[in-house]
C-alpha positions as CSV (number, residue, x, y, z in Angstrom):
1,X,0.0,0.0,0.0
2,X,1.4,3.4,-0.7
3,X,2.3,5.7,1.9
4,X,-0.4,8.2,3.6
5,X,2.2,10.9,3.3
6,X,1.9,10.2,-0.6
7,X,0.3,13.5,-2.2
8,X,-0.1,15.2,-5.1
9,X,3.0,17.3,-4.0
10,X,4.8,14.3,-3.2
11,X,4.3,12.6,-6.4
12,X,6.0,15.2,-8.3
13,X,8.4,14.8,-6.8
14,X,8.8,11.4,-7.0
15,X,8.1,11.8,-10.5
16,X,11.1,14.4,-11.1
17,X,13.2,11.9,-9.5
18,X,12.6,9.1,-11.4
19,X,13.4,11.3,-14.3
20,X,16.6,12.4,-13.1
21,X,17.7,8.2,-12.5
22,X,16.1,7.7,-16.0
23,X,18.7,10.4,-17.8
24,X,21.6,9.2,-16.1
25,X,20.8,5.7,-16.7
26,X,20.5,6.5,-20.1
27,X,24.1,8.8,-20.0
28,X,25.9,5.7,-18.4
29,X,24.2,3.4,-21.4
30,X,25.1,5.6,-24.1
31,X,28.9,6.8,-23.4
32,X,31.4,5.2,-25.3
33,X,28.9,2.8,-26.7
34,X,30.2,1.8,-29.7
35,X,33.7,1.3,-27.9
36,X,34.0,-2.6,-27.1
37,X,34.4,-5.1,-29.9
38,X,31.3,-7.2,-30.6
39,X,30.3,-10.4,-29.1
40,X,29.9,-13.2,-31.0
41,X,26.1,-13.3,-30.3
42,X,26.3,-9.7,-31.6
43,X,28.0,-10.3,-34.4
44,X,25.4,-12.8,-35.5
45,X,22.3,-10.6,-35.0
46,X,24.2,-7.7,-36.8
47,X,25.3,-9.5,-39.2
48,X,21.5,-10.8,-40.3
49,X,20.1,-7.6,-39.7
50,X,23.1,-6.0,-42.3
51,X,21.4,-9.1,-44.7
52,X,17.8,-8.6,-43.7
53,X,18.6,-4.7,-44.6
54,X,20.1,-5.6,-48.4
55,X,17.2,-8.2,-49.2
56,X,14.2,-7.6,-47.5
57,X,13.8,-11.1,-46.7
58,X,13.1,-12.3,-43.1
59,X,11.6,-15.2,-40.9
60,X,11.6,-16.0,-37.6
61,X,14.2,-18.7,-37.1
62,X,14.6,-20.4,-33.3
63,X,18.2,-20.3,-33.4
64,X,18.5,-16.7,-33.7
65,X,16.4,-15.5,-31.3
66,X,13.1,-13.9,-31.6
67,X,12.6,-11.2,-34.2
68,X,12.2,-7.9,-32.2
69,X,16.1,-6.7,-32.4
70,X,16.2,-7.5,-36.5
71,X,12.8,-5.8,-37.1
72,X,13.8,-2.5,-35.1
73,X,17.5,-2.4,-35.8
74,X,17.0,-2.9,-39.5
75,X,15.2,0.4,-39.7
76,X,17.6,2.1,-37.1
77,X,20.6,1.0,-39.5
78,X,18.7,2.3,-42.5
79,X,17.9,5.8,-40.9
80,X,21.2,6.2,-38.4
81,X,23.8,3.9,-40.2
82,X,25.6,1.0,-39.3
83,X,28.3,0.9,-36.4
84,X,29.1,-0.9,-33.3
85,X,26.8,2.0,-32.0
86,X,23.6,2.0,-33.5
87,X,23.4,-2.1,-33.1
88,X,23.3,-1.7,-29.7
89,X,21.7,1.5,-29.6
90,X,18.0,0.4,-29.4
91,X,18.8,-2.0,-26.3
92,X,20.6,0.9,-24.9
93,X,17.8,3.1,-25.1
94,X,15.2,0.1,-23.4
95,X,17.9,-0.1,-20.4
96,X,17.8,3.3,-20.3
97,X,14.5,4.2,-20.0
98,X,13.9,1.1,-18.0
99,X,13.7,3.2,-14.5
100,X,10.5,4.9,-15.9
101,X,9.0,1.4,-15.5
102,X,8.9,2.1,-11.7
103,X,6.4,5.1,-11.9
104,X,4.0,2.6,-13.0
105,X,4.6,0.9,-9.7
106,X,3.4,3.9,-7.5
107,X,0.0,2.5,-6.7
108,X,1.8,-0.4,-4.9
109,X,4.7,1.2,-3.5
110,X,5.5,4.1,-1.6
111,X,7.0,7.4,-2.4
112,X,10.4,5.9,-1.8
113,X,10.5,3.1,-2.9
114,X,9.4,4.2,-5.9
115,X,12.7,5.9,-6.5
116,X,14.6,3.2,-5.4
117,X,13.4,0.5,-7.9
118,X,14.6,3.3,-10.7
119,X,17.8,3.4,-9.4
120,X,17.8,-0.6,-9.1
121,X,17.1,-0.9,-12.6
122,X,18.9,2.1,-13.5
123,X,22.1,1.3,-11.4
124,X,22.5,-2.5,-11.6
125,X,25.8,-3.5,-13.1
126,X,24.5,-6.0,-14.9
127,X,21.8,-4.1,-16.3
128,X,24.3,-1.9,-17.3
129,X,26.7,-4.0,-19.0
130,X,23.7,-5.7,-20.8
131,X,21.7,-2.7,-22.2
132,X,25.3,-1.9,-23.6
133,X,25.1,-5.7,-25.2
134,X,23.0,-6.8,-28.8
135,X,21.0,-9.2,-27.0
136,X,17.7,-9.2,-26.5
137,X,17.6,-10.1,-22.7
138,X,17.2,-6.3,-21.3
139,X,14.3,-5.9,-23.5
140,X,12.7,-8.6,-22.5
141,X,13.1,-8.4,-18.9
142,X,11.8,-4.8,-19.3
143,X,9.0,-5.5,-20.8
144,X,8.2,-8.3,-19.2
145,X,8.4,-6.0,-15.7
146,X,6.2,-3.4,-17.6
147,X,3.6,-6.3,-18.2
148,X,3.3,-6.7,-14.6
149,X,3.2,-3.5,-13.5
150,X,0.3,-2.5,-16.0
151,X,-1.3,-5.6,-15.0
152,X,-1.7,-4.2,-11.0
153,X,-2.0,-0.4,-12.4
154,X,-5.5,-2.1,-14.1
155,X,-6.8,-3.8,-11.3
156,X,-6.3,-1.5,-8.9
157,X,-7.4,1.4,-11.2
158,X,-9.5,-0.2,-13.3
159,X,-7.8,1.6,-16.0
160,X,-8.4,0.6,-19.6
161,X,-5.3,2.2,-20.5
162,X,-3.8,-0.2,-17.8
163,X,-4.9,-3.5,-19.4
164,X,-3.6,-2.0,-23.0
165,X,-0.6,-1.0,-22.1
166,X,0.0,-4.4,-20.2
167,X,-1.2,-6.3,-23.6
168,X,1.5,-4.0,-25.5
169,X,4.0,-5.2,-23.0
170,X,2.9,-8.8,-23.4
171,X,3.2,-8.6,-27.2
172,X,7.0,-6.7,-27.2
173,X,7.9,-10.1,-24.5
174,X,6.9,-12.3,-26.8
175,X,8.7,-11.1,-29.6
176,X,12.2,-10.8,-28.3
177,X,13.8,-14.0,-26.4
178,X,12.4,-17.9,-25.9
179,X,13.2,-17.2,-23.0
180,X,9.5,-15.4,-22.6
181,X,8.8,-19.0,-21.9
182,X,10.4,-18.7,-18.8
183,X,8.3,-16.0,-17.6
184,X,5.1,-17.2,-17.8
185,X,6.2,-20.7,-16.2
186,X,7.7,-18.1,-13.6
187,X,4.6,-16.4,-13.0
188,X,2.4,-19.1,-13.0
189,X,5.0,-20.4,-10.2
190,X,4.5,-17.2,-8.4
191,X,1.0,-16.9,-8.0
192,X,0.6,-20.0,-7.1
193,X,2.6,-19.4,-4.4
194,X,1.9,-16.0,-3.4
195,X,-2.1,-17.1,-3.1
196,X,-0.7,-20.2,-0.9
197,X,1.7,-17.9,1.5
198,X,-2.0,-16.0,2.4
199,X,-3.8,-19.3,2.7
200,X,-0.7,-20.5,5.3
201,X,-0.9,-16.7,6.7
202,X,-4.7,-17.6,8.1
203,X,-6.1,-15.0,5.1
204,X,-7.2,-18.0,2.8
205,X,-10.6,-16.3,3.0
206,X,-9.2,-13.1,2.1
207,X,-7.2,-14.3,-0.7
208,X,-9.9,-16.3,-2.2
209,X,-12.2,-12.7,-2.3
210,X,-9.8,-11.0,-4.1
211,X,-9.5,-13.8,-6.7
212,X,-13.3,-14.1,-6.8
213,X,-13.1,-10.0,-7.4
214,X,-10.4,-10.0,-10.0
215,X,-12.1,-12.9,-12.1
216,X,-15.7,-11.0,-11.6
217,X,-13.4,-7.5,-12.8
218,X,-12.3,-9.6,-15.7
219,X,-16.0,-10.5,-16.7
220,X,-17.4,-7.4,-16.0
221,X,-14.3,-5.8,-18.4
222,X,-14.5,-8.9,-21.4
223,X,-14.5,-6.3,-23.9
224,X,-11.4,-4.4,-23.2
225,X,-9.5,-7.9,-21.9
226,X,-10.0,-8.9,-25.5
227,X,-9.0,-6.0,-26.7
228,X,-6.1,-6.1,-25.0
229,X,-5.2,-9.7,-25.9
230,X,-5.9,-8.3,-29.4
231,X,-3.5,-6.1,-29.1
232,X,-0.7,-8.1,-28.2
233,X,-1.5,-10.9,-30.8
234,X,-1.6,-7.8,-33.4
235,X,2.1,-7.2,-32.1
236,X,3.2,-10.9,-32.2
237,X,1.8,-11.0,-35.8
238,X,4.0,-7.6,-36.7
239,X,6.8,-8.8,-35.5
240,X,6.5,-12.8,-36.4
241,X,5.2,-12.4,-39.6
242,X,7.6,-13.5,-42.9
243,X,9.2,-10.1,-45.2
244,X,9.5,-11.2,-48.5
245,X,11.7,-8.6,-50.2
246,X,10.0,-9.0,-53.4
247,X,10.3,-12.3,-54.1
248,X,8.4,-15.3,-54.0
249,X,6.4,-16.7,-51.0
250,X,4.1,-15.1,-48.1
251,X,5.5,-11.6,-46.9
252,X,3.2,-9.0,-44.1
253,X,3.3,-6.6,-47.1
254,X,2.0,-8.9,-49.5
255,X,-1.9,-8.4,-48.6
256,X,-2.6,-11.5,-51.4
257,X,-1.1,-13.9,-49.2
258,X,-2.3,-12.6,-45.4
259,X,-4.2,-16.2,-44.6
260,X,-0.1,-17.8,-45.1
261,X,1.3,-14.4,-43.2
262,X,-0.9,-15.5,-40.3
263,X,-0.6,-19.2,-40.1
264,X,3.4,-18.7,-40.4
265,X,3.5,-16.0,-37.8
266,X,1.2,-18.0,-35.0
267,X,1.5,-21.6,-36.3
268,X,4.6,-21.4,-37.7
269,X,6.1,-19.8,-35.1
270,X,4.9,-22.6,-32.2
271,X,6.0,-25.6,-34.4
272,X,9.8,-24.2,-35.5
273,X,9.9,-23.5,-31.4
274,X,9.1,-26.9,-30.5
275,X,10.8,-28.7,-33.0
276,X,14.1,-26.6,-32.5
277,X,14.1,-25.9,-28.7
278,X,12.1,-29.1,-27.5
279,X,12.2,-31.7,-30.1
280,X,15.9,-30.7,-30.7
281,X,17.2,-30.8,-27.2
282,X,16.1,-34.1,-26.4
283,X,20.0,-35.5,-26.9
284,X,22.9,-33.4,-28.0
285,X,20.7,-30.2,-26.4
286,X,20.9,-31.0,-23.1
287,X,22.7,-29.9,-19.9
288,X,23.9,-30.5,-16.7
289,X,21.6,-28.4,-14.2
290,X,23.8,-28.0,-11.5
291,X,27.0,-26.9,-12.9
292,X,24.3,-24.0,-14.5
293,X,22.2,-23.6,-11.1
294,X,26.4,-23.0,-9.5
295,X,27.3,-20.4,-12.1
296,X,24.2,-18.8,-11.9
297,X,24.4,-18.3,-8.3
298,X,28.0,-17.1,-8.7
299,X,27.2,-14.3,-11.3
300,X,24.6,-13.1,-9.0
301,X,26.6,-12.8,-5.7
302,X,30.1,-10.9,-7.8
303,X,27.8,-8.9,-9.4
304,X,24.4,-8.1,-7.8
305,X,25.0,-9.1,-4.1
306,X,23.0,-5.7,-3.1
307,X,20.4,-6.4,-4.9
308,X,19.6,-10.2,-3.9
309,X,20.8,-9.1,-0.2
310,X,18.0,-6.3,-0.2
311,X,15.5,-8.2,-1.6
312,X,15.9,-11.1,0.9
313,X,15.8,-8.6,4.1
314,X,12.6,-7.3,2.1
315,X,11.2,-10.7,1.3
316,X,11.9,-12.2,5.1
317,X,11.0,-9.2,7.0
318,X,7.1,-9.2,4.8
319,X,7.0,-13.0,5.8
320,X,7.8,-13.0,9.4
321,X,8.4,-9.5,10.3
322,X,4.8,-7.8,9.6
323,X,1.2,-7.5,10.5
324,X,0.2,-6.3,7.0
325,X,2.4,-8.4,4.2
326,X,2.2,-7.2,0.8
327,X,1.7,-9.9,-2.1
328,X,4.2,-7.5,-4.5
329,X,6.8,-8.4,-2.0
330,X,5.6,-12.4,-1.8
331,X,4.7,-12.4,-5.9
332,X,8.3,-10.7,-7.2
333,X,10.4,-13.0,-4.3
334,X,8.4,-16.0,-5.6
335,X,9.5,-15.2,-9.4
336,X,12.7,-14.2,-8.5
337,X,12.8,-18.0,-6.7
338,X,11.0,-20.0,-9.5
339,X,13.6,-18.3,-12.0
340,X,16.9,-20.0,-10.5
341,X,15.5,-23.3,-11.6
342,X,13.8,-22.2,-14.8
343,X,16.5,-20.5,-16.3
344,X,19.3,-22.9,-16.1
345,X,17.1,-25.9,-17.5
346,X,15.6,-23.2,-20.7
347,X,19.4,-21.9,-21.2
348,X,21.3,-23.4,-23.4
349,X,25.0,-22.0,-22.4
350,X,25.3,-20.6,-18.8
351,X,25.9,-17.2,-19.5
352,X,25.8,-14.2,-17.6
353,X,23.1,-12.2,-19.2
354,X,21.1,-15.1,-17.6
355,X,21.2,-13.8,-14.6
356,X,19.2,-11.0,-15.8
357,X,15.7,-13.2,-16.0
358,X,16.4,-13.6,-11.9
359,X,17.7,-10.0,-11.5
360,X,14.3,-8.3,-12.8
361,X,12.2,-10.2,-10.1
362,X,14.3,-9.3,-7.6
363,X,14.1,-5.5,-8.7
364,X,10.5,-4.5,-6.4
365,X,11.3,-6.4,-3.3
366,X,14.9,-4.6,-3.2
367,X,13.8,-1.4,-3.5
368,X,11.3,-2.2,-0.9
369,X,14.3,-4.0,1.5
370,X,16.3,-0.8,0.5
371,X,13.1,1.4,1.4
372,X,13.0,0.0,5.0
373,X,16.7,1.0,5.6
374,X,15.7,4.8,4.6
375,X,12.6,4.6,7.2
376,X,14.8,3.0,9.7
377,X,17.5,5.9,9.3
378,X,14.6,8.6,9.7
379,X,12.8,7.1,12.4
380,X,16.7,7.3,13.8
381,X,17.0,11.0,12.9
382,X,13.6,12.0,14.4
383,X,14.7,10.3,17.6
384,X,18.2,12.1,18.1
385,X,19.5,8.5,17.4
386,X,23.1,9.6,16.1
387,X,24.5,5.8,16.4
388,X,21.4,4.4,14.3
389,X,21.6,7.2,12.1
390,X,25.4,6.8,11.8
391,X,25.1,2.9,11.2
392,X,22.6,3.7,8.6
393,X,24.3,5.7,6.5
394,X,27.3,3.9,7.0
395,X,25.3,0.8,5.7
396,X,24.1,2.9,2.8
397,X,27.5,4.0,1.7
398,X,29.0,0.5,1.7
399,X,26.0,-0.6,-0.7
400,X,26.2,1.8,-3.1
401,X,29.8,2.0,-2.9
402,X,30.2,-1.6,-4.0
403,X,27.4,-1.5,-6.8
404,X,30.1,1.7,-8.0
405,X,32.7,-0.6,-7.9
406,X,31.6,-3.2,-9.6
407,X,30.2,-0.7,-12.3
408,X,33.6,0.9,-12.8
409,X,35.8,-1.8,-12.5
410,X,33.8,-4.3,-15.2
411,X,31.2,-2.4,-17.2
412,X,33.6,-0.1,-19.1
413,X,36.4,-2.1,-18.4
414,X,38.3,-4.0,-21.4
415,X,37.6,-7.7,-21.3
416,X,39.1,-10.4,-19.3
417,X,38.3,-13.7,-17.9
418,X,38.4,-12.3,-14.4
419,X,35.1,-10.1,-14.8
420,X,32.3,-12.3,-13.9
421,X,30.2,-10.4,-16.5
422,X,31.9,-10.7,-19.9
423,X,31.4,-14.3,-21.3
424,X,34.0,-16.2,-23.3
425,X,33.0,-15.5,-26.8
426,X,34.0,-11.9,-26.1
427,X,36.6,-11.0,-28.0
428,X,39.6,-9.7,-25.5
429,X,41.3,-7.4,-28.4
430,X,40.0,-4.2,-30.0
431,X,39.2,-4.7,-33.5
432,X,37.9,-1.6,-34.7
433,X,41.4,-0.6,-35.6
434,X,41.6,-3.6,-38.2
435,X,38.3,-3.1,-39.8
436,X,39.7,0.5,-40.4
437,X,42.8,-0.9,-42.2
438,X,40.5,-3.6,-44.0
439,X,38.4,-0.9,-45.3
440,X,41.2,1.6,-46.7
441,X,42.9,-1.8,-48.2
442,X,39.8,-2.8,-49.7
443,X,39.0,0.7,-51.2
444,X,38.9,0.4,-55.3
445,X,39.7,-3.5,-54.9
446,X,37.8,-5.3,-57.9
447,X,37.1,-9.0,-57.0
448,X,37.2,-10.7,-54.3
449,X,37.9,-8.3,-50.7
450,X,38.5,-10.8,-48.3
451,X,39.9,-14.5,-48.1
452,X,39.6,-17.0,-45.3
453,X,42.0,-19.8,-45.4
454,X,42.1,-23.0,-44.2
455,X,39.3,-25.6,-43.4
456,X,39.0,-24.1,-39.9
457,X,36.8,-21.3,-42.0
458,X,35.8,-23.2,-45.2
459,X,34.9,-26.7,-44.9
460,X,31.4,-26.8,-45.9
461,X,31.1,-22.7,-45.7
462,X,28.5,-21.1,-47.1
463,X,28.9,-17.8,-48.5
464,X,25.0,-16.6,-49.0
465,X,24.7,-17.1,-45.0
466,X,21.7,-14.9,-45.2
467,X,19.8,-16.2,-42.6
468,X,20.4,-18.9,-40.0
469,X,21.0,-21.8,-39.5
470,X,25.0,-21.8,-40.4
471,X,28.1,-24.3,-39.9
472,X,30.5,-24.3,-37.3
473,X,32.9,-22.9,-40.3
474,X,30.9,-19.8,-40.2
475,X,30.8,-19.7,-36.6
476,X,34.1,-19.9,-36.6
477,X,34.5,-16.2,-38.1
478,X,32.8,-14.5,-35.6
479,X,32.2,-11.4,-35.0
480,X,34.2,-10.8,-38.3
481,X,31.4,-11.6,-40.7
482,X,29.7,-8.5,-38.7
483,X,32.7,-6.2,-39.7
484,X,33.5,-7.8,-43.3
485,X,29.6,-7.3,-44.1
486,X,29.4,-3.8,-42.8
487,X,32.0,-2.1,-45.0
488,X,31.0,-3.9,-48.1
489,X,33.4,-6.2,-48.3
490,X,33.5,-8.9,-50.5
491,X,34.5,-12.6,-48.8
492,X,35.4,-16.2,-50.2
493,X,37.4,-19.1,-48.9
494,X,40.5,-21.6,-49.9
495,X,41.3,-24.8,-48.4
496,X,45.0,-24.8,-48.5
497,X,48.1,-22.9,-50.2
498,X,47.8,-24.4,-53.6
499,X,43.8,-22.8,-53.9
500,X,45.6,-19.3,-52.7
501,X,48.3,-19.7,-55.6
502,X,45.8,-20.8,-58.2
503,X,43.6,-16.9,-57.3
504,X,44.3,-14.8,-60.7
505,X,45.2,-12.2,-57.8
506,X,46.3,-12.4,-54.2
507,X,43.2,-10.3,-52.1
508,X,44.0,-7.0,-50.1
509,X,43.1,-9.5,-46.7
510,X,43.5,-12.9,-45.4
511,X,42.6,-14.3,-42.2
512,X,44.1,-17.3,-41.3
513,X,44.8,-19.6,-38.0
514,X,48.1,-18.8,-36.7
515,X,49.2,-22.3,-37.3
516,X,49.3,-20.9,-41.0
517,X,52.2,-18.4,-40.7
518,X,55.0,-20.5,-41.9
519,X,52.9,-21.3,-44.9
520,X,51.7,-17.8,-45.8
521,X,54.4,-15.3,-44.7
522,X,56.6,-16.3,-47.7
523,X,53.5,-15.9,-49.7
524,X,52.3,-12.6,-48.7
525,X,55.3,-10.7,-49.0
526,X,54.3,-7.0,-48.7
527,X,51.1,-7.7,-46.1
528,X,51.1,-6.6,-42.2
529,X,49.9,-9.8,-40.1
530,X,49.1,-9.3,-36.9
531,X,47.4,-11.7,-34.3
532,X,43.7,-11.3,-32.9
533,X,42.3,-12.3,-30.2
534,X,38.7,-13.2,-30.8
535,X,37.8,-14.7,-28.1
536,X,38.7,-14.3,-24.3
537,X,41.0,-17.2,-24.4
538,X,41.9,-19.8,-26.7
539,X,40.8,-18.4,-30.3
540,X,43.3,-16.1,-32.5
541,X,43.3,-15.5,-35.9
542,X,46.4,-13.8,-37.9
543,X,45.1,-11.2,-40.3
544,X,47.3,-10.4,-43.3
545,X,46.6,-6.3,-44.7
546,X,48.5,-5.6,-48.0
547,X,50.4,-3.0,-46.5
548,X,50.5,-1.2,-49.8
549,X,47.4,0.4,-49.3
C-alpha cells in the first residue's frame, strides 16, 4: 500500500526523481557505446540484420532468437547507419529508459521506494553492462516487468489504459527471447505461491475474495481484456510475420497472401519453437543443471550481491516481520525464486546475461528492503539516534559503494576472464582498428575483398549465410562476418596454399589460424599480419593487410 504521506506534491516529486535516475541511466548506457568489440552473439544478430537490410527477406528462425532486435535495428541501421553504436543503440535506449518502469509501480509502493526501484534498474551493473550488449535479454526483462506492472495499475485502477498497455507489454515479450517462456512458467509459479503464503498466513478467505473480485473484474471488463489480448497478438503478428523482399512466397506486405502471413506468424512460429528448442534438445541439447544452477548463483553474488541481499531482508521481514504483508513483495520473491530453476534448464549456455531473468524479479522487493533501511534511518534521525543514524548511512555507503565498484571496475572495463560479467565469446582485443585498415585496403579493390583460409573457416562454408542456421565454419569467423559485411566487403574461402596460388590475384586480406604463418608469410610478401584475439582465451586468428594500401 502506498504511503499516507503520498500527495499530489509528493508525487511530483517522486516523479522528477525518477526522471533524473532515468537520464543518467540512459548517459551511463550511451557513453562510449560503440567502444568494445562485438560479441559473437552480436555479431550474428548484426550480421543478419546488415542481410535482412540488403534483401528484405526475413523469418523468424529459433536459433537466432526472436525477431524484435532484427525488425527495429534494421530500420535504425537504415535511418542512423551501421556501427558498433547504432546495433546496440536500441537495447541501450530500453535499459535506459527502463527506471520509468517504476512510476508505474506507484500505486503499490510508496514514495520511496518508488525511487529506489529506478535506481535498481537504473544502477545495476548487470543491467548496465547488458543494455550496452546486442542481445535481446534487457528488452525482454523490461517488458516483461512493464507487463506486470500495467497488469496491478489495471486492477487497482481499473484503467483501460492499464490492461492496454500491459497487452503492449505482453506482445513486445513475446517477440524478443524464448526465454518469454520462462516468464510465464515463472509467473504461473508465483501466483501460485503468493495465493498459498495468504492461505498459510490464516487470510485464505481473504485471498480467495480477491480472486473471486479480480475474475468477476475480468467478466465485467470482457470487452477491453480482449481488446487487450488483441492487441498483443496484433504485435506478435507484426513482428512474427515472414518479409518477402519482393520475391516469391508469403510476406506482411503482401496483402494476397495474409491467410499464409498468419498461419506462419502464430502456427509457424509454435511448431519451429518446438521442433528446434524441445524436439531438438532431447540428446545433444541437453545440460547438466547443476554446474548451471552454480554459475548462476555465482554471477549473481560478484555482481548483484546488493540487490539479492536487499531483496531477501525485504522478502523475510514481509513473511515473518509484519502484521500487513504485501503480495508485490511475496509475488516478485516467488519469481525471483521459481527463476533460478527455470532458467538454467531453458538456457542453453550458462551465460551471464542469464542472470538477468532472476535480476528483474528481484528488482521491487529490493527497492522495498532498500526502502526499510531509509525509514529505519529517519525514524533514527527523528529520535536524536546519532549511532542508528550513523550505522545507517554507514550501511548505505558501503552498498552503493560496491554496486560503484563493480560498475567501474567491469562495465567499461576492457575484457578479461576475471570479470564475472563478460562471457568467453567476447573477444579480449579491439578490433575496430583492423576493420579501419580492411576498409582503406579494400577501397577500389575489384574481385574478391576478403579471403579465409584453411578448413578451420571453409569446410562446408556457405557464402550466401543470409539467414540462419550456419556451420561451425561460419561460426568460426565471428564477429568478423559482422565487420566484413558492414563495410561492403566482399568474402570467399580456400582450403590450403595451392587454392591461394591458383587466385588470378592475391586479395587486399587474409585471415588465417596462426598455425598458417609459416605457410603464408613467404607468400604474402608485402602484407602486415598481426594476431587477434577473438575470443577471451583460446581463439586467435592472424590477419594479413596488403600494407600497400
Amino acid at each position: 500500500m502506498p504511503s499516507a504521506d503520498d500527495s499530489p506534491a509528493r508525487l511530483d516529486r517522486v516523479t522528477v526523481a525518477v526522471l533524473l535516475v532515468a537520464a543518467l541511466a540512459l548517459l551511463v548506457r550511451v557513453v562510449a557505446l560503440g567502444e568494445r568489440t562485438v560479441h559473437w552473439d552480436e555479431g550474428r544478430v548484426g550480421y543478419w540484420t546488415l542481410r535482412f537490410l540488403a534483401t528484405g527477406v526475413f523469418e523468424y528462425r529459433p536459433v537466432a532468437g526472436g525477431p524484435f532486435l532484427y525488425v527495429v535495428d534494421r530500420a535504425v541501421f537504415a535511418a542512423l547507419g551501421t556501427s558498433d553504436a547504432t546495433a546496440r543503440l536500441v537495447v541501450a535506449a530500453v535499459g535506459g529508459l527502463a527506471p520509468l518502469v517504476a512510476l508505474v509501480f506507484r500505486g503499490r509502493l510508496r514514495g520511496v521506494e518508488t525511487v529506489l526501484l529506478a535506481a535498481v534498474l537504473g544502477a545495476s551493473p548487470l543491467f548496465v553492462y547488458y543494455s550496452r550488449f546486442l542481445r535481446a535479454d534487457v528488452p525482454l526483462a523490461v517488458f516483461a516487468l512493464l507487463a506486470v506492472a500495467c497488469c496491478y495499475r489495471a486492477v487497482d485502477t481499473g484503467s483501460k489504459r492499464g490492461l492496454y498497455a500491459a497487452g503492449l507489454a505482453v506482445g513486445l515479450a513475446a517477440t524478443t527471447s524464448a526465454f518469454f517462456v520462462g516468464y510465464v512458467a515463472c509467473w504461473g509459479v508465483a501466483a501460485a505461491l503468493t495465493f498459498d503464503h495468504y492461505r498459510l498466513l490464516g487470510e485464505g478467505a481473504v485471498a480467495r475474495e480477491r480472486l473471486a473480485t479480480a475474475e468477476r473484474a475480468l467478466r465485467a471488463r470482457g470487452r477491453d481484456v480482449a481488446s487487450a489480448v488483441g492487441l498483443a497478438l496484433a504485435v506478435v503478428l507484426f513482428f512474427y510475420a515472414p518479409r518477402a523482399g519482393g520475391g516469391e512466397g508469403p510476406g506482411l506486405w503482401k496483402p494476397t497472401t495474409f491467410p499464409q502471413v498468419v498461419d506462419a506468424a502464430f502456427a509457424g512460429t509454435v511448431a519451429k519453437f518446438v521442433g528446434v528448442r524441445v524436439v531438438g534438445r532431447r540428446h545433444d541439447g541437453t545440460h547438466p543443471f547443476l554446474p548451471f544452477v552454480r554459475d548462476y548463483a555465482e554471477v549473481l553474488a560478484a555482481v548483484s550481491l546488493v540487490v539479492v541481499g536487499l531483496a531477501a531482508v525485504a522478502f523475510l521481514r514481509d513473511r515473518y516481520g509484519t502484521r500487513e504483508p504485501r503480495p508485490i513483495v511475496a509475488f516478485h520473491a516467488y519469481w525471483a525464486g521459481a527463476s533460478l530453476f527455470v532458467f538454467p534448464v531453458v538456457t542453453e549456455v550458462s551465460a551471464p546475461w542469464v542472470a538477468l531473468h532472476t535480476l528483474v524479479a528481484l528488482a521491487v522487493p529490493a527497492a522495498v528492503g532498500a526502502g526499510a533501511l531509509v525509514r529505519l534511518g529517519r525514524r533514527a534521525a527523528a529520535r536524536d539516534d546519532a549511532a542508528s543514524v550513523a550505522a545507517v548511512v554507514v550501511l548505505a555507503l558501503a552498498l552503493t559503494g560496491h554496486v560503484g565498484a563493480v560498475t567501474a571496475s567491469n562495465v567499461y572495463a576492457s575484457p578479461s576472464p576475471e570479470n564475472p560479467m563478460v562471457h568467453y565469446a567476447q573477444p579480449a582485443d579491439d578490433l575496430n582498428p583492423l576493420i579501419e585498415d580492411v576498409s582503406v585496403a579494400i577501397e577500389g579493390n575489384d574481385g574478391t575483398d576478403v579471403v579465409f583460409y584453411g578448413e578451420r573457416f571453409v569446410d562446408g562454408y556457405r557464402a550466401d549465410a543470409d539467414r540462419p542456421p550456419v556451420n561451425d565454419e561460419w561460426g568460426n569467423r565471428l564477429p568478423l562476418p559482422w565487420y566484413f559485411e558492414r563495410v561492403g566487403a566482399e568474402t570467399d574461402g580456400v582450403y590450403d596454399a595451392a587454392a591461394l596460388d591458383e587466385r588470378a590475384s592475391t586479395p587486399p586480406v587474409v585471415v588465417a589460424d596462426p598455425n598458417a604463418r609459416s605457410t603464408l608469410d613467404s607468400r604474402l610478401e608485402g602484407y602486415d599480419a598481426r594476431t587477434y584475439r577473438l575470443a577471451l582465451w583460446n581463439r586467435e586468428v592472424v590477419v594479413y593487410v596488403r600494407s600497400s594500401a
